[in-house]
C-alpha positions as CSV (number, residue, x, y, z in Angstrom):
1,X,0.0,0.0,0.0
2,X,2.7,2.6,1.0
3,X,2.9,4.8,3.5
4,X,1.0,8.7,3.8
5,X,3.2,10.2,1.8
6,X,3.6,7.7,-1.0
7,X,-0.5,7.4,-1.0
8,X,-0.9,11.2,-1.1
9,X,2.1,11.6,-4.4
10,X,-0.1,8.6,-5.7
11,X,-3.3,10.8,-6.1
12,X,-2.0,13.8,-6.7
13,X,-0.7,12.6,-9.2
14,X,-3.7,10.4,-10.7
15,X,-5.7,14.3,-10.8
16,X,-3.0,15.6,-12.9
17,X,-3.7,12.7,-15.1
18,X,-7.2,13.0,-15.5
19,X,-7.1,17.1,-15.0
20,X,-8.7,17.5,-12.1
21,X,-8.9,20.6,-9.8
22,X,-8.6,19.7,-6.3
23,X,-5.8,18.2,-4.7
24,X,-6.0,14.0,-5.2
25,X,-8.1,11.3,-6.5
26,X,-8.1,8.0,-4.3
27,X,-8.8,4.0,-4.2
28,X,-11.1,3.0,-1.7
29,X,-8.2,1.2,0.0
30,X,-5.9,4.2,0.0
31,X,-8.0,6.1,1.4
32,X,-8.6,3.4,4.1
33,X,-5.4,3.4,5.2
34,X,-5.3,7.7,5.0
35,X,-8.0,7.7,7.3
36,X,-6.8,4.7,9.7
37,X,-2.9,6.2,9.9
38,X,-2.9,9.7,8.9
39,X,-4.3,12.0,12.0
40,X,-6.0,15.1,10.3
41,X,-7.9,12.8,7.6
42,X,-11.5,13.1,7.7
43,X,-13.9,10.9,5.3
44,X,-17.1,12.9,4.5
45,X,-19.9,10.8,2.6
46,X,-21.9,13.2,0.7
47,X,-24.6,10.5,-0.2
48,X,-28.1,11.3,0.7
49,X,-29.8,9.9,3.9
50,X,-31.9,7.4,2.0
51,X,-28.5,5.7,1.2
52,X,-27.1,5.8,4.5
53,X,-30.3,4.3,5.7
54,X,-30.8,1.8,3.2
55,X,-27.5,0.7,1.3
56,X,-25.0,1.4,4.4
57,X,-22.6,3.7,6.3
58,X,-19.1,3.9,6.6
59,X,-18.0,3.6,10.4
60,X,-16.4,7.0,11.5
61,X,-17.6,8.7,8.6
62,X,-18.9,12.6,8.5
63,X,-22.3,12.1,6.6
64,X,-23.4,15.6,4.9
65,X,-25.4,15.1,1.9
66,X,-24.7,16.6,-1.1
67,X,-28.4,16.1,-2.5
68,X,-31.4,14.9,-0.9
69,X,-33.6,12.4,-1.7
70,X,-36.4,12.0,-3.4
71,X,-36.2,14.8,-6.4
72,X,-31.7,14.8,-6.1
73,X,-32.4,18.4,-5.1
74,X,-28.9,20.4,-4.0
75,X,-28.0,20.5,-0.5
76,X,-27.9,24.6,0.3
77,X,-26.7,23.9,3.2
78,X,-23.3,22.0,2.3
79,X,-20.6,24.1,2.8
80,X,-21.4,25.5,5.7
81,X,-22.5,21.9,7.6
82,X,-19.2,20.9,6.2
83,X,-17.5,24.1,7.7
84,X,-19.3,23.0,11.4
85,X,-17.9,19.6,11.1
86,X,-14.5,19.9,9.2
87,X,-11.5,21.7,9.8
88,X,-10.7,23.6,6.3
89,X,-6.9,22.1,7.0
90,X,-7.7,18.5,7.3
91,X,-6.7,16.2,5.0
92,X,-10.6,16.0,3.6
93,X,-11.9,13.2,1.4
94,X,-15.4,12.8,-0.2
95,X,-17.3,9.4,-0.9
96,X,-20.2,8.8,-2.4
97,X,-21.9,5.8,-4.5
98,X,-19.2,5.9,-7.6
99,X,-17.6,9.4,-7.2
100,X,-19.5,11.7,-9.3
101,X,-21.1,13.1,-6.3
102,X,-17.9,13.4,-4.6
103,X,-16.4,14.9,-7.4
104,X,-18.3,18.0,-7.2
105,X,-18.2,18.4,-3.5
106,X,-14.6,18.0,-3.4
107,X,-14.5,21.1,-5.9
108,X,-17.2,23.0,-4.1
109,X,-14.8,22.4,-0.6
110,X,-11.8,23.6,-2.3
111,X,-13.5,26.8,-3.8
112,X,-14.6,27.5,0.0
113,X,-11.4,27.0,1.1
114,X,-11.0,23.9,1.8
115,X,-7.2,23.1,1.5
116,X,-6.8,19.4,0.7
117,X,-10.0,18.1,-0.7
118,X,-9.4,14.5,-2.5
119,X,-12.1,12.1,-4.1
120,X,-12.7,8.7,-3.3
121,X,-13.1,7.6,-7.1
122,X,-15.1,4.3,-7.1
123,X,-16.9,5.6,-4.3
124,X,-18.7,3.1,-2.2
125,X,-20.3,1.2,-4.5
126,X,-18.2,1.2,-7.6
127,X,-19.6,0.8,-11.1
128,X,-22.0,-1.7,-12.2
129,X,-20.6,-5.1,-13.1
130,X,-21.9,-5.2,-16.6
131,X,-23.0,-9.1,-16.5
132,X,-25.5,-8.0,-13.5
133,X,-26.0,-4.4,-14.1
134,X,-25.5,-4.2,-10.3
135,X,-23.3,-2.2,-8.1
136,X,-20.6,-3.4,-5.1
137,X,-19.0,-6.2,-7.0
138,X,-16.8,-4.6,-10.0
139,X,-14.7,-1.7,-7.7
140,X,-15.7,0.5,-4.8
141,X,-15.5,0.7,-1.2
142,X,-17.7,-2.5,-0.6
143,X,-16.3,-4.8,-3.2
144,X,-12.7,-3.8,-1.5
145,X,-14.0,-5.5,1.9
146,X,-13.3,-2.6,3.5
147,X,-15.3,-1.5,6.7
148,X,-18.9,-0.9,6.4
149,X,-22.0,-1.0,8.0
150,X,-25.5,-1.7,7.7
151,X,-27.9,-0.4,9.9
């Protein structure tokens, strides 16, 4: 896996690859291990509450959503729940169910000044497997076996 350091070159450099604007994009299991080992990482999942409910939580995870459900409506609210819960210098990375979501809160966190915003791409349930046309078995946080919960 490597250690911080080596993660963190890792995904910075994987958002210069694809061109994207905030500071790293992440594996599931990198960012695992970020938030297990390094001290200011925080794990915000911006999925909506039906999710959390009904497909599962991570444990330890900050849970603001991004859009509600039903209707997917914007979250007014985001950046400044985020700004009560986060620290704008903590190491910050966004989940959601395959990292679009995430995506756009990771550039909305940086535009508010957010300093090190990565994105969990995958998110926690990865793309559909195309044999099954279902999520959590292809890529993701799930199909990693990485800690999860269902409530």
């Amino acid at each position: 896996m490597g250690n911080i350091t080596e993660i963190l070159k890792t995904a910075h450099e994987r958002a210069i690859q694809l061109g994207l604007p905030y500071e790293g994009a992440l594996l599931p299991a990198e960012a695992y291990h970020l938030l297990s080992e390094a001290p200011s990482a925080v794990l915000v999942d911006v999925r909506a509450h039906a999710e959390w409910e009904l497909i599962g939580t991570i444990p330890g995870s900050a849970q603001i959503e991004w859009q509600s459900y039903p209707g997917w409506h914007a979250n007014p609210f985001f950046i400044t729940n985020l700004k009560q819960q986060i620290d704008s210098e903590s190491l910050v990375m966004f989940i959601c169910r395959s990292g679009g979501r995430s995506h756009k809160a990771a550039i909305a966190a940086m535009e508010a000044g957010f300093t090190n915003c990565y994105n969990v791409i995958q998110g926690f349930e990865g793309d559909k497997d195309p044999a099954t046309n279902r999520r959590s078995s292809v890529n993701g946080w799930k199909a990693a076996g990485l800690p999860w919960q269902q409530s």
